[in-house]
Each structure stands twice: as C-alpha cells, then as structure tokens.
C-alpha positions in Angstrom: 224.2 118.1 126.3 225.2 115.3 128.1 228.9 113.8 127.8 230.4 110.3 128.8 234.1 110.4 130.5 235.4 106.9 130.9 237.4 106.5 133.4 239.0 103.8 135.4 236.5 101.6 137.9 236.6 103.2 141.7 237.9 106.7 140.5 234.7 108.0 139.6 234.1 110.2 142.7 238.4 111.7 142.3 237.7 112.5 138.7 234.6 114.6 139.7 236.8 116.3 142.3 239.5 116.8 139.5 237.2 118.4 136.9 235.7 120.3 139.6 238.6 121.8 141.0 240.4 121.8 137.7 238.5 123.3 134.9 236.2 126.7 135.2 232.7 126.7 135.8 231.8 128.4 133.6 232.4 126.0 130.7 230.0 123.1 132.4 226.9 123.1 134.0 227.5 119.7 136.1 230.0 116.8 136.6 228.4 113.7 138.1 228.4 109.9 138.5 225.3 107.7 139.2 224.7 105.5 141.8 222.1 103.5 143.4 220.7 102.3 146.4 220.5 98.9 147.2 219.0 96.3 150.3 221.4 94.2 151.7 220.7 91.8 154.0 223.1 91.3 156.6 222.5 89.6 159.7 219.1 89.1 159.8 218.8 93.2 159.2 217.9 94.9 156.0 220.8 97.4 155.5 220.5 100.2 152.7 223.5 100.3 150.7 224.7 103.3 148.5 227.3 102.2 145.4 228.2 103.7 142.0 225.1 102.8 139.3 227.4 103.0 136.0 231.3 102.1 137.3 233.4 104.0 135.2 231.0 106.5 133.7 231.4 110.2 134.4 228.5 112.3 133.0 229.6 115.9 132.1 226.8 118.2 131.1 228.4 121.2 128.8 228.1 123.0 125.6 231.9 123.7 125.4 233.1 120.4 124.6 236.2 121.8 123.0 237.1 123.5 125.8 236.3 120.5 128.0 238.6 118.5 125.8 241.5 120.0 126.2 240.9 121.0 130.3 240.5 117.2 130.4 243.8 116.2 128.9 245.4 117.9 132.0 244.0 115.4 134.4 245.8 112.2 135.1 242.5 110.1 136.0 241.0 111.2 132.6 240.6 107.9 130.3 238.8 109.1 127.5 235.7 111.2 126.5 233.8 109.0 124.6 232.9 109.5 120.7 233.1 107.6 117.7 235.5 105.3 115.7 236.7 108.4 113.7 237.5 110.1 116.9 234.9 112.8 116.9 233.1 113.5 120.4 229.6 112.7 120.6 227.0 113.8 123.4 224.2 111.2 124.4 221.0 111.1 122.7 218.3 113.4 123.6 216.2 110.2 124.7 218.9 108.5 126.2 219.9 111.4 128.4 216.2 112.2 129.2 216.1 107.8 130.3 219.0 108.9 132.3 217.3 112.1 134.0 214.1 109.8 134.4 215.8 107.0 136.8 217.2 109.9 139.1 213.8 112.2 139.0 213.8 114.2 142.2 217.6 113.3 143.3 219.6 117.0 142.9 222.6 114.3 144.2 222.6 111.4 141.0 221.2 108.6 143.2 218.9 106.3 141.8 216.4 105.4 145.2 214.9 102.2 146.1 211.9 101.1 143.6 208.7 100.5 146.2 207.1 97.2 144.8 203.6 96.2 146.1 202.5 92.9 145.1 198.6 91.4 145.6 197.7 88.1 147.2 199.3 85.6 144.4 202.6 87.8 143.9 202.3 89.6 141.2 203.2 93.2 141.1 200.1 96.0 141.4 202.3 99.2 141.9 205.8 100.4 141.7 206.4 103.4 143.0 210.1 104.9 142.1 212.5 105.4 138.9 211.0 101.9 138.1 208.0 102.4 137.1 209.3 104.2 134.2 211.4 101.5 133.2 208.9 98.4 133.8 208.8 97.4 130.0 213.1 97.7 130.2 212.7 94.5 133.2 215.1 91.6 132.4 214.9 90.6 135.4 213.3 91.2 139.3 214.5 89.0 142.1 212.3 89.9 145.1 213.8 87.9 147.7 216.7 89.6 147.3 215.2 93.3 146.8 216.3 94.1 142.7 215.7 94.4 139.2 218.2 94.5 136.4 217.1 96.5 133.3 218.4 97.3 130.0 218.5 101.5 128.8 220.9 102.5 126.2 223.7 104.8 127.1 226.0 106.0 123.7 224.1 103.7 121.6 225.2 100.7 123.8 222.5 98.3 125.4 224.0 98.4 129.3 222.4 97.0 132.2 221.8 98.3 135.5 221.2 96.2 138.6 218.4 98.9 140.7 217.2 98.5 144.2 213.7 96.9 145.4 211.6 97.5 148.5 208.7 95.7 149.2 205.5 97.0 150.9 205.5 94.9 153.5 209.0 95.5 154.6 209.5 97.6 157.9 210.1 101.5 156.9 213.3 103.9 158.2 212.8 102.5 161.5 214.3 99.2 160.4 217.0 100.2 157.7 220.6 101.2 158.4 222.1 103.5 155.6 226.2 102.4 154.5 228.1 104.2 151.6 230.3 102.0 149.3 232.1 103.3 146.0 
C-alpha cells in the first residue's frame, strides 16, 4: 500500500535519503517522489527539464505502517504522514495509487516522461503517445505552444493538479533537446 509523507517543498529528495538511510529495508518496499519532465524554451532551443511532479509529497510503499510511524518520528525533515481528522493513518486508494502507477508506466525512477502529441492538418489532436493518453478525459487544460497539459487525478481523496510535459511530432528528436535537472 501506498503512503503519503508531507514534507516541506524542496526537501523531498533529503527526506528519501533520510528514510533510506534511516529505517530498515525490510519494513518498506520503496520511498519515492514524482517528478516530470518538462520543454523549456530557452534561447531559441528546446531544453528538457526534469522537476519534482507533486512538491512536497513523499510516496512510501509498506505494509508496516506502524513501524514506519515511529522510524519516521526520528527524522527532522518528517512533516507528517498523512491520515484522517481523527489521526488515524490512511494508505491511498487502490485506484488512486494505480492512476499514480499509470502516469509513471515504464519509469523504474518516478519520472513522468514527455506526452508525444500528434495533431492533423486543422490542429486537433490524433494521437498521444505517453502517461497522457491515459489521462485524456482528466485534461483541464493543453497549451501546445508552450509544450503542456494540466490535469486533475485524486491523490488522498483530494482533487490535485499536475502540470505534465508535451512534445509535438513535428518537433526535432534527441538531436535537438538538452536535458537539465531542477528540484
């Protein structure tokens, strides 16, 4: 089951560390944030950019939860495990989790890639190959000049939005994209 760790914005990545270093093994399966890739232009040049998908969020996947309690108290970037009003710790819903799996399918690294639109003659869009073609009914929005789509999925029974990257067919492939990392 899948577990929500809030945590403060830009820490994700030491909190991860923590619990890695911190608590055994044996009483998770992983610790993980999400991010996403994004096209930036810059320059005249499109410029893949990596950046954390949910700030704040730490997923932990475990079925010791009691155990994982406690071990978390211990750690100084540890906000809160998330639960309910009454202070009881909740795991995400099956669907939501699998929603969750669905936009990093095929990423063993928690990265949601670039969403490859094709559009036909008039602009609309024929194809989308990536995470979102799973989530095409979840579209609030696309802007395709500037390569992305927010959508709405549900994480601990909240309706969040998350801003994902665009490609479009026509634009040049690896030759012409520079990779950066931002947290």
């Amino acid at each position: 089951m899948w577990y929500v760790i809030q945590t403060t914005t830009g820490k994700e990545q030491e909190l991860v560390a923590m619990i890695h270093k911190t608590l055994p093994a044996s009483v998770y399966e992983r610790c993980f944030f999400m991010k996403r890739q994004l096209m930036k232009r810059l320059g005249g040049e499109w410029l893949e950019v990596t950046e954390t998908l949910f700030p704040a969020y730490v997923f932990l996947e475990t079925d010791s939860v009691e155990e994982i309690f406690y071990g978390l108290k211990g750690i100084p970037e540890f906000t809160r495990l998330l639960g309910d009003k009454e202070g009881e710790i909740i795991p995400l819903e099956r669907e939501e989790e699998k929603r969750l799996k669905l936009l990093c399918k095929g990423s063993q690294s928690h990265v949601v890639k670039n969403t490859l639109v094709a559009l036909d003659e008039s602009g609309e869009i024929v194809r989308l190959d990536g995470p979102l073609k799973y989530f095409k009914e979840n579209i609030i929005r696309m802007n395709l000049r500037k390569r992305y789509a927010i959508i709405e999925i549900m994480v601990r029974g909240k309706a969040e939005t998350a801003l994902l990257g665009i490609r479009l067919a026509g634009d040049r492939r690896e030759d012409g994209i520079r990779r950066f990392k931002k947290r």
